[in-house]
Structure formats: structure tokens, C-alpha cells
C-alpha positions in Angstrom: 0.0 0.0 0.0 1.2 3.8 -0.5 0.8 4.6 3.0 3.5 1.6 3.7 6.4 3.3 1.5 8.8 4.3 3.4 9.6 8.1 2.6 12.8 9.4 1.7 13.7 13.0 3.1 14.8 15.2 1.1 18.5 15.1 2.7 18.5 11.5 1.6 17.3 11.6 -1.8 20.2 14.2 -2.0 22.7 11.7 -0.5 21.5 9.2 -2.9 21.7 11.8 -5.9 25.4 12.5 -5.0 26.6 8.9 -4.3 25.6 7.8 -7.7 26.7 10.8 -9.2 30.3 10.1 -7.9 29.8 13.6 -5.8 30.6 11.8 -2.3 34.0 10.1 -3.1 36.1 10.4 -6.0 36.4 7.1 -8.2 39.5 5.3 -9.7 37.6 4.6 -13.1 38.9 5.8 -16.7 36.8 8.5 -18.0 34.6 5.7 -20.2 33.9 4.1 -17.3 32.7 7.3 -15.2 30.8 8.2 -18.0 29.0 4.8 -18.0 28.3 5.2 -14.2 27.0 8.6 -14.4 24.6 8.2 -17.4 26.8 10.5 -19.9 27.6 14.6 -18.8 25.6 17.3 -21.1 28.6 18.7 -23.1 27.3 21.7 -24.9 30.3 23.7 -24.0 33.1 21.1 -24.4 35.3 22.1 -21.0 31.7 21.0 -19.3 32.6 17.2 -19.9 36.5 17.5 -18.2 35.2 19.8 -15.1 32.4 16.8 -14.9 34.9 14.6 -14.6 37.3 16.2 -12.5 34.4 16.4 -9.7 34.3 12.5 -10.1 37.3 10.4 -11.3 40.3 10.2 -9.0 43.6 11.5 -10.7 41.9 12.7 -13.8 43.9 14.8 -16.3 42.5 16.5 -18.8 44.9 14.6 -21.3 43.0 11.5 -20.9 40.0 12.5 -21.8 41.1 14.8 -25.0 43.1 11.1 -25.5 39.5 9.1 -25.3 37.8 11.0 -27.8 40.5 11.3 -29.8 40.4 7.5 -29.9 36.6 7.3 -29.8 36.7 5.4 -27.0 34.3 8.6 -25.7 32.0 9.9 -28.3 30.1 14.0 -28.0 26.7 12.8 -30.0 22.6 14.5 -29.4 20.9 11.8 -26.9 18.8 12.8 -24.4 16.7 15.8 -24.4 18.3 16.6 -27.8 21.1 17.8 -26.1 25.0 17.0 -26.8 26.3 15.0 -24.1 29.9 13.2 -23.9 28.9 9.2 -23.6 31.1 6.0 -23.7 31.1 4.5 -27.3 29.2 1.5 -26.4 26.8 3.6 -24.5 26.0 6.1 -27.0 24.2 3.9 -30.0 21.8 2.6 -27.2 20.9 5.9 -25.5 20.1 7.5 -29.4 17.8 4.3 -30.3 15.8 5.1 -27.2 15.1 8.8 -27.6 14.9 8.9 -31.5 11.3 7.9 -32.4 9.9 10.4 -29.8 12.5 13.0 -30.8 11.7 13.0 -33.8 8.0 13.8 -33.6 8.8 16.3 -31.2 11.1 17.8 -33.7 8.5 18.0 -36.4 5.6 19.3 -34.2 7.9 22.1 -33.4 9.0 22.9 -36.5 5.9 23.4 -39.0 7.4 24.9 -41.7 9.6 21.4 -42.1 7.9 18.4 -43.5 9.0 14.9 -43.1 10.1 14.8 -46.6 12.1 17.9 -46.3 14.2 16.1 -43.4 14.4 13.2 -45.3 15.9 14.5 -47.7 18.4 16.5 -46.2 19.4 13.6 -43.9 20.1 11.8 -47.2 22.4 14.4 -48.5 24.3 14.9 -45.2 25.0 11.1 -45.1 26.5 11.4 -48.7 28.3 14.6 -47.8 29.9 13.0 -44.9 30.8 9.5 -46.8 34.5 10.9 -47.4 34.9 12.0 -44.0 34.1 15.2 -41.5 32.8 18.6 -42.5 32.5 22.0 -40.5 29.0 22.6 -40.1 28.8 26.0 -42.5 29.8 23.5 -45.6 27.2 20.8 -44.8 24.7 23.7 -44.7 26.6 25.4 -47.5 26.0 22.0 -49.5 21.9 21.7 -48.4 21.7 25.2 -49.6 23.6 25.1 -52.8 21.5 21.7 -53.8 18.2 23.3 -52.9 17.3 21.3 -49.6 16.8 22.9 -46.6 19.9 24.2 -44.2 17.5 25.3 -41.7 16.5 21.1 -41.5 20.4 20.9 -39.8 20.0 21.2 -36.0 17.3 18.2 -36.3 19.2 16.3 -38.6 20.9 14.3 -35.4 17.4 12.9 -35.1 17.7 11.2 -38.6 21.5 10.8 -39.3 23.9 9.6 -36.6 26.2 12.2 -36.3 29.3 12.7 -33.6 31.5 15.8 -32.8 34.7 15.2 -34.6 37.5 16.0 -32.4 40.0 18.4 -32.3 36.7 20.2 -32.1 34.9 19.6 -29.0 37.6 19.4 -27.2 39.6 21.3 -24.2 42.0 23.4 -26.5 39.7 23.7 -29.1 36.1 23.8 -27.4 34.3 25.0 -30.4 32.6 21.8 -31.4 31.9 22.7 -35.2 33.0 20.0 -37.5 30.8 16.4 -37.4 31.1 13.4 -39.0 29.4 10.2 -39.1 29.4 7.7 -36.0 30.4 4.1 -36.7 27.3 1.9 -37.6 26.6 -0.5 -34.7 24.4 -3.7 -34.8 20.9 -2.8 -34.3 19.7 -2.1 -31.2 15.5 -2.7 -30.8 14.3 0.6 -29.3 11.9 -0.8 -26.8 15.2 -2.7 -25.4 17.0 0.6 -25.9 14.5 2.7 -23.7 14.2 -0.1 -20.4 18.2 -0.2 -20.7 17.9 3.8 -21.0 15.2 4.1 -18.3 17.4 1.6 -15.9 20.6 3.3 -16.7 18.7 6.8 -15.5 17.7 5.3 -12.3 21.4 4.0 -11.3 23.2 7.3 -11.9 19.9 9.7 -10.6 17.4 8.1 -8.9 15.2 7.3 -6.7 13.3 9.2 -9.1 9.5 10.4 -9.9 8.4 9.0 -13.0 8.5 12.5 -14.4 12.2 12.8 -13.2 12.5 10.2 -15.8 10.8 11.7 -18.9 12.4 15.0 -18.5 16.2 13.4 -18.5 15.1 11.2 -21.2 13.3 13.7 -23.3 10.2 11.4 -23.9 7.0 11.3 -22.8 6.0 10.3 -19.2 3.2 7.8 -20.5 5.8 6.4 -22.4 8.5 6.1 -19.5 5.4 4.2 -17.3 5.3 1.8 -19.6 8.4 0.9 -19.3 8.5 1.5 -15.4 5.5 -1.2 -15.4 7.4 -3.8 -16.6 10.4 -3.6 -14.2 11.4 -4.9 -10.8 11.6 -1.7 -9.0 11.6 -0.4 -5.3 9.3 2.3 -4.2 9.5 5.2 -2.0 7.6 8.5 -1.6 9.4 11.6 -1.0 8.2 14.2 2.1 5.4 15.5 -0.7 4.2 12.6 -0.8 5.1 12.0 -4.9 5.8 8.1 -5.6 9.9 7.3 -6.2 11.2 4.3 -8.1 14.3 2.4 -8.2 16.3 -0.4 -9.4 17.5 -3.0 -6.3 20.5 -2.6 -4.4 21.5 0.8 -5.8 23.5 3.5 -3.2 20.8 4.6 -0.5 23.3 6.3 1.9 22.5 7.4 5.2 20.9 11.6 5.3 23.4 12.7 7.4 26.8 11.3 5.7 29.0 14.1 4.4 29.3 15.8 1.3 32.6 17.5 0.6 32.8 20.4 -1.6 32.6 20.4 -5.1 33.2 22.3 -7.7 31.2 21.8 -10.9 30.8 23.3 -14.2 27.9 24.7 -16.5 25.4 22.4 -17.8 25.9 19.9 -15.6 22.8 17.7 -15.1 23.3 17.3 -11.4 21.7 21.3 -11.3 19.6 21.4 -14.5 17.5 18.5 -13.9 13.6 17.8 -11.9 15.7 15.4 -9.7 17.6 18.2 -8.7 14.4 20.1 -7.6 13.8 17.4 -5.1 16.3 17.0 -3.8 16.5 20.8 -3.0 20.3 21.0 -4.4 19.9 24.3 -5.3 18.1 26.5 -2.9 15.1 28.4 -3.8 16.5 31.6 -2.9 19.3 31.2 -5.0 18.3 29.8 -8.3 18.4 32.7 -10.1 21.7 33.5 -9.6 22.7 29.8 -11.0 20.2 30.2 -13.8 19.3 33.4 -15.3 17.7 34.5 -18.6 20.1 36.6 -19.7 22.3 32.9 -19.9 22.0 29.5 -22.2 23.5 28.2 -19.5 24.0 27.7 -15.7 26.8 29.3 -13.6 29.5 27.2 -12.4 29.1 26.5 -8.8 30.2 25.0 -5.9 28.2 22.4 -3.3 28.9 22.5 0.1 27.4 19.6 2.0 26.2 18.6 -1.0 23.9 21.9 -1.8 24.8 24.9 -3.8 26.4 27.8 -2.2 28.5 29.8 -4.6 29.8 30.7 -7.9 33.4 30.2 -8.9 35.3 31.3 -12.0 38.7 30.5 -13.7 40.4 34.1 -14.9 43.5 34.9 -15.4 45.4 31.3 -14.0 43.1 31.4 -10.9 40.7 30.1 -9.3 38.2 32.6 -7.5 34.9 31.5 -6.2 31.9 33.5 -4.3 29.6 32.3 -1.4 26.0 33.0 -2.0 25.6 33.6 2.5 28.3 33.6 4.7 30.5 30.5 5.3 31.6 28.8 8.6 35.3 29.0 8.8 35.3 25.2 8.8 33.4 25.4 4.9 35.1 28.2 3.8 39.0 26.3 4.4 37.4 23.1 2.4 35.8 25.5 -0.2 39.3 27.3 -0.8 41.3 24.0 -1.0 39.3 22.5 -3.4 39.3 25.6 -5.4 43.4 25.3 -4.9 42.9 21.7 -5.9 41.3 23.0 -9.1 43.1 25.7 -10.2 46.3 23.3 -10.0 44.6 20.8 -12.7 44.0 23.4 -14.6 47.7 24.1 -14.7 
């Protein structure tokens, strides 16, 4: 019965949020591997991915990851939410399967003035123009124009075509992500396997998690994400609101009061952007809009302390300075400044 759940404060569904987000205790894993643990970082702004990682992976150096994608061992591709996110290579054809179908209705509800057969199209060309290897994005839309398909099709084109950032672009040196080429073609992947595995995936690195939670990382809709839940062995919880929590057995449930230590994270990442994040109250009411502001496309870099938001940092001129929203105890504010000296030494 409901009333039998057992509830999860909102100081332990923030526990749980940072354990599985690798936000409690730095991990020895290679950067793949984080990846895989943390479902994938949102990587609009490349430098997002190696600040991700800093946060998690024990003795990371930027080196390694530049090294990874260089490799493709680590892939920058749109997946969830038709956003770009840095994913492991094995990772990334399963999590595109299982957002494309609703993606791409999405995209053409949106866009009226683009027909199906105008995508089509276009997707067909860009898969020819890319055959002989990367382009910068102004000549594949230089191309759609100058055959007399639609350029303006582009930004939904990952929906239909499998494209990757192609790296030196995308990268820490050069973070302009601009030139994109085509991903290697895996087996098939079924795309109801695609969205439990997607779905399950979500629920290791985020959860316990509303079934909303889950449709708004995923970018699909929350009947669909149901039917999915429905057919899993899941635990359930409700959080102090009362709202119904699922999760997959024996993930991290640490105890409410076990420390966080400072962090210091960069824009975009998913840990601030996401409804999960709004439950588990990482970011203070009375300070969101001084992580996330109009005027932005993106949110501020900040640092947690005991596992919450409170301040801004920034990297200028070879160092690190960072501002507390409220005043800090003495204790917080030696932790805050020797992770920020912890930081500014990575970045060298």
C-alpha cells in the first residue's frame, strides 16, 4: 500500500543523488567508465565534460579524456533531451535508439514549416556529404543550400542521421565543437530494449526518481517512460510530498546525514539542470536565479557545500576565485578554498 512506503527526506534523496553521481568520493575509473556510471555529462560547452569529470574520477587529467575521444573510445553525439552529451562508445548507440522515435516527432511538431520529406531529404544528402569523411557545419549547410534542400533542416538532422563531434573540435583546446562526421554503424539495437536499458541506466546514476524525473532526462513522454516502469522490478518510496519514487535493487541509498565535501562543478551539468535536482533541494530556492538566469544558455559554475549549492566560482586569469552566496563557517570556507586550490592546480 502507498501509505507503507517508506519516505525518503529530502537530505536522503540528495545523498542518494550525490553517491551515484560520484559527488561523495572520488572514483578510480577511466573516463569511459565514469561516463557509463553517471549516465553520460551534457557537453554543450566542451570544457563542461573535463570539469564533470574532475568532480568524479580520482587523478583525472585532462589529457586523458582529450586522448579518449580522440580515440573514440568517448563519443560527444545528441541523446537525451536533444542535447549534446559526452557518452562511452558502447553507450552512445543505445541511448540515441531510445530517444529517436519520440525525438523525432517532437522535432517535427515544433518545427511546422519542415515536413518529413524535407528532413528526409536533407538527412540523405548529409549522409552522402559525410561518406569521405568530417565537414565543419557552414559547408554541410553550404552544401543543403547550394543543392536546394533545406539548411534550416540541420539542427534536427541528429534525429535522422547519426552524427558525432569530430575532435579536435569539441575538445579542451579547441572547445568550439563545429565540424561532425558520421558515428560508426553499430548492430541494431530494438528501441523498446533501448529505452528499459535507457530508463534503468537513468535510475542507477539519478534516482530514486519520480516517473516525471525520468521523462524529462530522457526527453520522452511520461506515458511512455510508465510503460516501461511497469514492466520492471523496482523499489518504491515517496518523498516528504508525498510524490511516488522508483528504483532499481540494491543501488546506493546512503544514510541523510553522511557528508558531502565540496565540489566544484561546471555549467550544464545535469546534477543542477534536472527535476531530480528540484527534489532533492540542491539548489536553494532563494538562489536559483543566480545559477540560472535568462540573460544565460546556461547555468553558472558553482560549488556544493554539504552537498547543496552555495556559490559561484570562476577560472580568470590562471586562478581560481569562487563567491559564497551567504556567509560560510570557517570550517566550509577552508574546504571550499582548497578544493578551489585543488582545481586551479589541474588546470595548470
Amino acid at each position: 500500500m502507498p501509505g507503507r512506503e517508506r519516505v525518503l527526506t529530502d537530505d536522503a534523496c540528495l545523498r542518494a543523488l550525490l553517491a551515484r553521481q560520484l559527488l561523495l568520493e572520488r572514483v578510480s575509473l577511466t573516463p569511459a567508465r565514469a561516463l557509463e556510471r553517471v549516465c553520460g555529462l551534457q557537453t554543450q560547452h566542451a570544457p563542461s565534460g573535463y570539469l564533470g569529470l574532475h568532480a568524479r574520477v580520482e587523478g583525472f587529467e585532462r589529457a586523458m579524456l582529450t586522448d579518449d575521444l580522440t580515440r573514440g573510445r568517448i563519443v560527444q553525439a545528441w541523446a537525451m533531451r536533444s542535447t549534446i552529451h559526452m557518452l562511452s562508445a558502447r553507450d552512445r548507440p543505445v541511448f540515441v535508439e531510445a530517444v529517436r522515435e519520440p525525438q523525432r516527432a517532437d522535432w517535427l511538431r515544433l518545427r511546422t514549416a519542415l515536413s518529413g520529406g524535407d528532413i528526409a531529404a536533407a538527412a540523405e544528402a548529409v549522409r552522402g556529404y559525410l561518406a569521405d569523411g568530417p565537414l565543419r557545419q557552414a559547408e554541410i549547410t553550404a552544401r543543403l543550400d547550394a543543392d536546394g534542400l533545406r539548411a534550416d533542416a540541420f539542427p534536427g538532422l541528429q534525429h535522422w542521421v547519426d552524427l558525432v563531434r569530430v575532435p579536435p573540435a569539441g575538445t579542451w583546446t579547441t572547445p568550439r565543437a563545429h565540424v561532425y562526421g558520421l558515428a560508426p554503424r553499430p548492430p541494431a539495437v530494438d528501441p523498446g530494449t533501448a529505452r528499459a536499458e535507457l530508463v534503468r541506466r537513468y535510475l542507477r546514476a539519478f534516482g530514486p526518481a519520480s516517473a516525471p524525473d525520468v521523462a524529462r532526462f530522457a526527453g520522452f513522454p511520461v506515458g511512455l517512460v510508465r510503460a516501461v516502469l511497469e514492466e520492471m522490478d523496482l523499489r518504491r518510496f515517496r518523498d516528504e510530498r508525498g510524490v511516488e519514487l522508483v528504483d532499481v535493487p540494491r543501488a546506493p541509498l546512503p544514510d541523510a546525514g553522511v557528508p558531502a565535501p565540496v565540489r566544484f562543478l561546471g555549467p550544464f551539468d545535469a546534477v543542477l539542470l534536472l527535476g531530480h535536482a528540484a527534489r532533492a533541494r540542491i539548489v536553494p530556492a532563494v538562489f536559483r536565479s543566480r545559477v540560472f538566469a535568462t540573460t544565460m544558455p546556461r547555468s553558472t559554475p558553482t560549488f556544493l557545500v554539504d552537498g547543496r549549492v552555495a556559490g559561484t566560482w570562476a577560472h580568470r586569469h590562471g586562478r581560481i576565485t569562487w563567491e559564497p552566496f551567504t556567509e560560510l563557517p570557517s570550517r566550509d570556507r577552508e574546504a571550499v578554498g582548497q578544493e578551489a586550490e585543488r582545481l586551479q592546480a589541474w588546470y595548470g
